[in-house]
C-alpha positions as CSV (number, residue, x, y, z in Angstrom):
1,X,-10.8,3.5,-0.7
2,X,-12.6,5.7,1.7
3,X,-12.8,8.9,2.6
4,X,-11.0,8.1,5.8
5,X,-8.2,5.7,4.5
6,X,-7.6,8.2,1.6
7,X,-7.4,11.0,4.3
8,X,-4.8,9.1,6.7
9,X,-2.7,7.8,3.4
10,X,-2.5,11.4,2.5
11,X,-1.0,12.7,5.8
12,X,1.5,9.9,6.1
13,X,2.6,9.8,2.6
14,X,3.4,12.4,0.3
15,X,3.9,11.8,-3.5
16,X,6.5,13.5,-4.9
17,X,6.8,14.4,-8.2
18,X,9.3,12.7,-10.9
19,X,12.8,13.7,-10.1
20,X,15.8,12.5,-11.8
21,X,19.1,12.5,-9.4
22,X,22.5,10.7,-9.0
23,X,23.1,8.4,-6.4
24,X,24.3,9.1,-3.7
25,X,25.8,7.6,-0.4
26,X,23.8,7.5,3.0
27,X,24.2,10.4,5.1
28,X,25.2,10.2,8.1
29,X,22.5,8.3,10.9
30,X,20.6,6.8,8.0
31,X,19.9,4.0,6.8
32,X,19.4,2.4,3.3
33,X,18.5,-0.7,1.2
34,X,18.0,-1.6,-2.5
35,X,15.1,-3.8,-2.8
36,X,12.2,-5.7,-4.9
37,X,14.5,-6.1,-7.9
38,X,12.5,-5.9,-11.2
39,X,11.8,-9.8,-13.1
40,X,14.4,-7.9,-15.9
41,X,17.0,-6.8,-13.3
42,X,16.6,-3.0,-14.8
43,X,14.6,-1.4,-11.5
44,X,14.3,-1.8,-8.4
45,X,13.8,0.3,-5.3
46,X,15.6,2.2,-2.8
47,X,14.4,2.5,0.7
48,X,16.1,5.3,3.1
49,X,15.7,6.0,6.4
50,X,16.7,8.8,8.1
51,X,16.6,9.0,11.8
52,X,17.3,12.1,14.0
53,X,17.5,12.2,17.9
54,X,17.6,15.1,20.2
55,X,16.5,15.5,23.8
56,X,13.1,16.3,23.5
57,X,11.8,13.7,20.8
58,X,12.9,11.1,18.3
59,X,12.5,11.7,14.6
60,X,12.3,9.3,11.5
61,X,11.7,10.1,7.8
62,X,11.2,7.4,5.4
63,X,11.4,7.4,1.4
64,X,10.9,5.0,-1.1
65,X,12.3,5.3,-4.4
66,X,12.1,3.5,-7.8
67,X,15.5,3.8,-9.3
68,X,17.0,2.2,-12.5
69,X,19.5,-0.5,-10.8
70,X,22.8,-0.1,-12.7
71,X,22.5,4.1,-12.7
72,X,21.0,4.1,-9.1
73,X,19.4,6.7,-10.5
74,X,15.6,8.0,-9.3
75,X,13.0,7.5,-11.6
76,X,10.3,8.0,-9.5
77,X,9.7,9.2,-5.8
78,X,7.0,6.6,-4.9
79,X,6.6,7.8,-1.0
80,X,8.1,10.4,1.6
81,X,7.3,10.0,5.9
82,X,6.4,13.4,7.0
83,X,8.7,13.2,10.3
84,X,6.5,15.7,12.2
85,X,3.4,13.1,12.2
86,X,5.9,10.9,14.5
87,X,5.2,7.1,15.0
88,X,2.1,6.9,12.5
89,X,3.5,8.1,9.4
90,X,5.9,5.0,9.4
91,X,5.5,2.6,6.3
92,X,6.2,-0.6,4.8
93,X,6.3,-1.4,1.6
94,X,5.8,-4.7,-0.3
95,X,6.5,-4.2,-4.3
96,X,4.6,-6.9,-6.8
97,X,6.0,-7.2,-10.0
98,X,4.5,-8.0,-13.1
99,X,6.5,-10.7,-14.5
100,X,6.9,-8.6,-18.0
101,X,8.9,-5.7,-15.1
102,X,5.8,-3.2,-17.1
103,X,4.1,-2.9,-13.9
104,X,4.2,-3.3,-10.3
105,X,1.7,-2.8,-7.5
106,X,2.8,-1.6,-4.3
107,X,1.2,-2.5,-1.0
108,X,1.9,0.4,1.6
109,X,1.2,-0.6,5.2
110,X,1.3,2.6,7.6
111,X,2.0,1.8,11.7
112,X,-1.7,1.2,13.2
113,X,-3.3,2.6,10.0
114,X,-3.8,-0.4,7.6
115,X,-3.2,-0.6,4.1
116,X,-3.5,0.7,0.6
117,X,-2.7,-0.6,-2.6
118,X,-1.6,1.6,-5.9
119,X,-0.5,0.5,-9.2
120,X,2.5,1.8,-11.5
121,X,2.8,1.2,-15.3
122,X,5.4,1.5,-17.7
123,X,6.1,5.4,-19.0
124,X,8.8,5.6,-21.5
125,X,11.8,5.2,-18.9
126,X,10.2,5.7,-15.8
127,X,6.6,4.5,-14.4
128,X,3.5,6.4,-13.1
129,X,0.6,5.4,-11.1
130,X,-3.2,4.8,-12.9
131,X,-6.2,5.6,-10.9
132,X,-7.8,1.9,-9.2
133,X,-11.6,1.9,-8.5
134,X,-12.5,2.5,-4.7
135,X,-12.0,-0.6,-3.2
136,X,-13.9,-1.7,-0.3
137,X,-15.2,-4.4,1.8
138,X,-18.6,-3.4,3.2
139,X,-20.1,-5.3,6.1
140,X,-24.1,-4.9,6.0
141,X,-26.4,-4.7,8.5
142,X,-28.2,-8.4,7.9
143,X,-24.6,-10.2,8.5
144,X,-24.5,-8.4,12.0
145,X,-28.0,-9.9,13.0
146,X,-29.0,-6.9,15.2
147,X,-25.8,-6.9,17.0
148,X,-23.6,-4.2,18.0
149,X,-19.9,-4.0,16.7
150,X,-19.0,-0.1,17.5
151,X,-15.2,-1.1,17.4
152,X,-13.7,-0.8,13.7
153,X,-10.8,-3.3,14.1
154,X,-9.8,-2.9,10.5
155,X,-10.7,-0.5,8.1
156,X,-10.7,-2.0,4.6
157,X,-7.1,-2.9,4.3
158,X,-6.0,-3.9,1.0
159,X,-2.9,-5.7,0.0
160,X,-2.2,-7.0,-3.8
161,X,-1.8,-10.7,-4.0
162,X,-0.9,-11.6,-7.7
163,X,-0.7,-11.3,-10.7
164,X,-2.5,-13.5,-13.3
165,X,-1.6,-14.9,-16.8
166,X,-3.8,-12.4,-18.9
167,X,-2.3,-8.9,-16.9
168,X,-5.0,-8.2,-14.4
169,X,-4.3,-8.0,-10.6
170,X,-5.6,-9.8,-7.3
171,X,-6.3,-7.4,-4.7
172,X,-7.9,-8.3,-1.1
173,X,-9.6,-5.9,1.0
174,X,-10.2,-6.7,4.5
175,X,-12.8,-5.3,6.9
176,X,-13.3,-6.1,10.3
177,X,-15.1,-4.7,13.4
178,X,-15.8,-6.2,17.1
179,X,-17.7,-5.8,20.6
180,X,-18.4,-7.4,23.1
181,X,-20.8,-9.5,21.0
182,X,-17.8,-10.8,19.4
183,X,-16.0,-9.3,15.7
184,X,-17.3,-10.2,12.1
185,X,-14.2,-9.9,9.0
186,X,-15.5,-9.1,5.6
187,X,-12.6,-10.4,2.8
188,X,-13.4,-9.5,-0.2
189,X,-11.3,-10.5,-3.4
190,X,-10.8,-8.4,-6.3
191,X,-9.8,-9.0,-10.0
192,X,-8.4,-5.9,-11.3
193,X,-8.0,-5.6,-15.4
194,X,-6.5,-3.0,-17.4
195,X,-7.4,-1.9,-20.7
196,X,-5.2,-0.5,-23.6
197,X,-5.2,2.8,-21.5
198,X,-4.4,1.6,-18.3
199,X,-7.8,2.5,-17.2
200,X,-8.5,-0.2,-14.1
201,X,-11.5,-1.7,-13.7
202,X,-13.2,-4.4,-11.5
203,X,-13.8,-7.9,-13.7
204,X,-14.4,-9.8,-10.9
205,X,-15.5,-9.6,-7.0
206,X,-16.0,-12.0,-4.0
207,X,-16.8,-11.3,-0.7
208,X,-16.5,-13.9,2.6
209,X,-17.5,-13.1,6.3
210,X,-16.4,-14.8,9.2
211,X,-18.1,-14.4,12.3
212,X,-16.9,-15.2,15.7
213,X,-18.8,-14.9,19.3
214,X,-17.3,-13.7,22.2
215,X,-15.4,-16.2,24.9
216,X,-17.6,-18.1,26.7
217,X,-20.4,-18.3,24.6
């Protein structure tokens, strides 16, 4: 990830730390969902939304919550909106599930910011995230033939695709800048494996670029 994803992940999202509670019901003016059911029906998550409305601006905090399903209790705090950022610190979430329920990658999209992927293993009765090497998708200088792209479109957005037979994750990062002499996307796909540790590493990397001109030419 880059120094400048990392930087806007950090100022929409804020990790909490692990927090046991009870469940409890919506307040009032919020909304909430149970979600992305683990393969074993023992987790899944709980997505809240609280929105607050007064006549100078509109507010809305968002929290996402791994809970154990039948307790509805909180295992783990997985993100928190920080409500005075506004629009951009909105998020949405898309939970991958290993099919043994001992890990699950989560794809967090922020509004107009792109996406990031981060990756939860088993801990005892709760989960915690393992570091993932910096994934990027670099565009270099030959595939832009001496053009100029000055735009950055998309800045590496990554999004976890699957899981394979042997444990390790599909990731794809997207890059993609533009001009007026047209845009060029870099995809690049990632294997991810994990080792007795849960140390990630890459096994495996492709990259693709697709060019395209400008209208008219």
């Amino acid at each position: 990830m880059t120094h400048l994803q990392r930087t806007l992940i950090v100022l929409a999202l804020l990790v909490a730390c692990f927090h046991p509670v009870c469940a409890q019901q919506p307040k009032e003016g919020s909304e909430e969902a149970i979600e992305a059911p683990s393969p074993d029906g023992k987790f899944a998550f709980r997505y809240t939304k609280d929105s607050k409305s007064n006549s100078e601006s509109d507010s809305e905090k968002q929290t996402y919550d791994l809970i154990d399903k039948k307790s509805g209790r909180v295992l783990t705090s997985v993100a928190e909106s920080d409500p005075d950022l506004g629009p951009s610190a909105r998020f949405n979430m898309h939970v991958l599930w290993r099919p043994d329920s001992a890990a699950f990658a989560l794809t967090a999209t922020l509004w107009k910011r792109g996406s990031s992927v981060t990756v939860y293993v088993r801990d005892g009765s709760t989960f915690r995230e393992i570091k993932i090497p910096e994934l990027v998708a670099d565009i270099p200088e030959k595939v832009k033939g001496g053009k100029s792209f000055p735009h950055v479109a998309e800045l590496n957005s990554q999004s976890a695709t699957r899981w394979q037979k042997d444990g390790s994750l599909v990731v794809e990062i997207e890059n993609m800048v533009d001009g007026n002499e047209g845009s060029i996307t870099a995809t690049r796909t990632v294997v991810l494996g994990f080792d007795r540790t849960d140390e990630a590493k890459v096994l495996k990397s492709t990259i693709k670029f697709a060019v395209e001109k400008p209208e008219g030419d």
